[in-house]
C-alpha positions in Angstrom: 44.8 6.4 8.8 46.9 3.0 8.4 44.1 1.3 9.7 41.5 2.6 7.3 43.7 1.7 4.6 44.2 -2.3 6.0 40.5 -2.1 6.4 40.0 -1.0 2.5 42.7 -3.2 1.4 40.8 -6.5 3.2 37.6 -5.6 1.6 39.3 -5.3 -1.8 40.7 -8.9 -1.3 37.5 -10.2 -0.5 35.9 -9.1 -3.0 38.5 -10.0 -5.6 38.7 -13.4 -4.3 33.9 -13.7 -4.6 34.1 -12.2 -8.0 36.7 -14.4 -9.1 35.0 -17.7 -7.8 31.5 -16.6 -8.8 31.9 -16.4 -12.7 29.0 -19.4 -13.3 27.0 -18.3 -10.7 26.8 -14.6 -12.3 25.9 -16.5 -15.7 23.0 -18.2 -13.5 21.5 -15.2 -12.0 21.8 -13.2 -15.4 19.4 -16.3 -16.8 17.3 -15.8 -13.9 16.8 -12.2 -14.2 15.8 -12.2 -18.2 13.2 -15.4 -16.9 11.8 -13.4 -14.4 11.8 -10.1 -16.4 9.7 -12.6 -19.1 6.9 -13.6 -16.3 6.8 -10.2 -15.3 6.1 -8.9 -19.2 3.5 -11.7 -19.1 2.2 -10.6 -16.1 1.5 -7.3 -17.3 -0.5 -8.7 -20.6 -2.9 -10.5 -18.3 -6.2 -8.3 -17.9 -8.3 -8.3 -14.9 -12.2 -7.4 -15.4 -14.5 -5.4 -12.5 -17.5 -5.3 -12.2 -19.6 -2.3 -11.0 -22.0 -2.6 -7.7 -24.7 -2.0 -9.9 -24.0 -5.8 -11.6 -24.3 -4.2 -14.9 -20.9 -1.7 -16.3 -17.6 -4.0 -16.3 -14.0 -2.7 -17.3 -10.7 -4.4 -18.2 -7.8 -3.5 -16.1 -3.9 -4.4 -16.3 -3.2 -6.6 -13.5 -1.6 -4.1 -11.4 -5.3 -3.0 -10.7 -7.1 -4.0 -7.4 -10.5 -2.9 -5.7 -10.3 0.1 -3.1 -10.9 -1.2 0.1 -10.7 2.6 2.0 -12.9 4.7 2.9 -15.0 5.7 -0.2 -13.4 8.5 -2.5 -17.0 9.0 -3.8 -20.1 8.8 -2.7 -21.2 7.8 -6.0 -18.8 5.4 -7.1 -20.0 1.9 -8.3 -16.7 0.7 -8.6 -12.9 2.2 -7.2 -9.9 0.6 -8.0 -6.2 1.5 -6.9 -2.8 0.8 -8.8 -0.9 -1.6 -6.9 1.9 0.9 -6.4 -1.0 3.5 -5.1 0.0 6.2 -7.7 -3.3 5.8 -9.9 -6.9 5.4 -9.6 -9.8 5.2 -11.2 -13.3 5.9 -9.9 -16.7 4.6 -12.3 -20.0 5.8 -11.6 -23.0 4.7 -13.7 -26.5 6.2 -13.4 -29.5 4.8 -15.7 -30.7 6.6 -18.5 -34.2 6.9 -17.5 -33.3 9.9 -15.1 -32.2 11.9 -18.0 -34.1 13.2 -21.1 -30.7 12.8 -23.3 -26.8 12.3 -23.5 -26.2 16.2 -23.6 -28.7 16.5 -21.0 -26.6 14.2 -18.3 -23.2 15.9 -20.0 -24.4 19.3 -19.2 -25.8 18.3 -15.6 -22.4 16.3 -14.6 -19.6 18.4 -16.4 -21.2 21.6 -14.4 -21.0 20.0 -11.5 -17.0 18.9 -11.9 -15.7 21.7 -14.0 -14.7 24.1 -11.5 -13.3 20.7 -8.8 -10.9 19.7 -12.0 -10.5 23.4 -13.3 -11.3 22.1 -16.3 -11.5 24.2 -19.7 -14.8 23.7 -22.1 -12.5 23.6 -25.5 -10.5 20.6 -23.9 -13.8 18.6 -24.5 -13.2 15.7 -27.2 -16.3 13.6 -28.7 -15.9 10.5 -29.9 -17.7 7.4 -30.6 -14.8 4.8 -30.5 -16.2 1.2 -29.7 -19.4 2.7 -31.0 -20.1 4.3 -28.2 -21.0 7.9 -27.6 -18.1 9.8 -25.7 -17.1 12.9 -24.3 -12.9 12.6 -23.2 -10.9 15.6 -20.9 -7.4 15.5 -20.1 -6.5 17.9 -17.7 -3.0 18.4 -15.8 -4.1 20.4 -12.4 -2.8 20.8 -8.9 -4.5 19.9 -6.1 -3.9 19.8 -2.2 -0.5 21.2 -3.6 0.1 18.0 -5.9 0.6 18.2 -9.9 -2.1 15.6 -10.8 -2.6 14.1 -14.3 -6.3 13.1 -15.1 -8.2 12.1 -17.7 -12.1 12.3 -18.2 -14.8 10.2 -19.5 -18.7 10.4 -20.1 -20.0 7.4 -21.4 -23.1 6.4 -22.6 -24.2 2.4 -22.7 -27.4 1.1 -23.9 -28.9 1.8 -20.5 -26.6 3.8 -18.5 -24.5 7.0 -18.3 -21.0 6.4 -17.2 -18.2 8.6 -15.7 -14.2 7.5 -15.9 -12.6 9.3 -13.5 -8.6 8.2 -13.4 -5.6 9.8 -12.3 -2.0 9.6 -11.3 0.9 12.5 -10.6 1.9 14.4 -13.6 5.4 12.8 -13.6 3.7 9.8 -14.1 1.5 11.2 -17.0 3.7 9.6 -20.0 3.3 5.9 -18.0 -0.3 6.0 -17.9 -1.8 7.8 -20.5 -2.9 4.6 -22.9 -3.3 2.5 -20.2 -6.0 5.1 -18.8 -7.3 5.5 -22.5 -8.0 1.1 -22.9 -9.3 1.1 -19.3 -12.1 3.8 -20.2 -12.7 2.0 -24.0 -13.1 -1.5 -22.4 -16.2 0.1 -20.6 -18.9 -2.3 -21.4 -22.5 -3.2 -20.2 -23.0 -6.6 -19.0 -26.2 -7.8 -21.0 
């Protein structure tokens, strides 16, 4: 026991003696820390654009965005990025217009075939036409593979293309991400 308590009492010596010699240095780091906090809130503005395999549907990402370099997630896909901290993704896949007689006609075709994967409801459907274009937006929260998953859904149509968003994260991590899933599926645009 008496030689726990020498052992403490050392410790508390040193660490008297560091704090007390260190009072510019703290002053220095504290400076460093509110730079680098700075670059990182800078960092964060910065957008990055990708473009889909098709050369012709582009979105704007945060910089914490990167292409998926895995094994596809979908067959589909033109384009699959992963967050940097791997907690969200996004998946776009663009068909031309030409194979469909109209918007509702492509909705109803695509939405059929991922309603019951994303036990998704029909009165969470939202239009809009924000950006001018013509839009159908889901938000679900759903578990999957025994994971709470928070995904948002979004049917695009382009001057020449129909486009799905498919983006998701955890649910914990719904609060985080929700506008930055929202401006990643509005900054869809065709590349003319």
């Amino acid at each position: 026991m008496k030689k726990i308590n020498y052992i403490f009492l050392t410790m508390f010596f040193i660490i008297c003696l560091c704090t007390g010699c260190g009072g510019k240095k703290e002053d220095v780091e504290v400076k460093n820390i509110e730079e680098n906090e700075e670059v990182v809130e800078k960092d964060i503005s910065k957008k990055l654009t990708f473009i889909c395999d098709n050369n012709k549907i582009k979105v704007e990402t945060p910089n914490s965005w990167s292409e998926y370099k895995e094994e596809k997630m979908n067959d589909d896909a033109c384009l699959e990025l992963i967050g940097a901290d791997e907690i969200k993704y996004l998946i776009v896949i663009s068909e031309e217009k030409s194979s469909f007689s109209s918007f509702n006609n492509w909705f109803d075709t695509v939405y059929s075939n991922v309603k019951e994967s994303y036990q998704l409801d029909d009165s969470k459907i939202r239009r809009s036409d924000e950006g001018g274009l013509n839009t159908r937006f889901i938000e679900n929260e759903l578990e999957m593979n025994g994971e709470k998953v928070y995904l948002q859904l979004y049917f695009i149509e382009t001057n020449n293309y129909y486009n799905q968003l498919l983006m998701w994260t955890e649910l914990d991590n719904k609060t985080l991400y929700n506008s930055e899933f929202r401006d990643i599926a509005y900054s869809l645009k065709e590349i003319k």
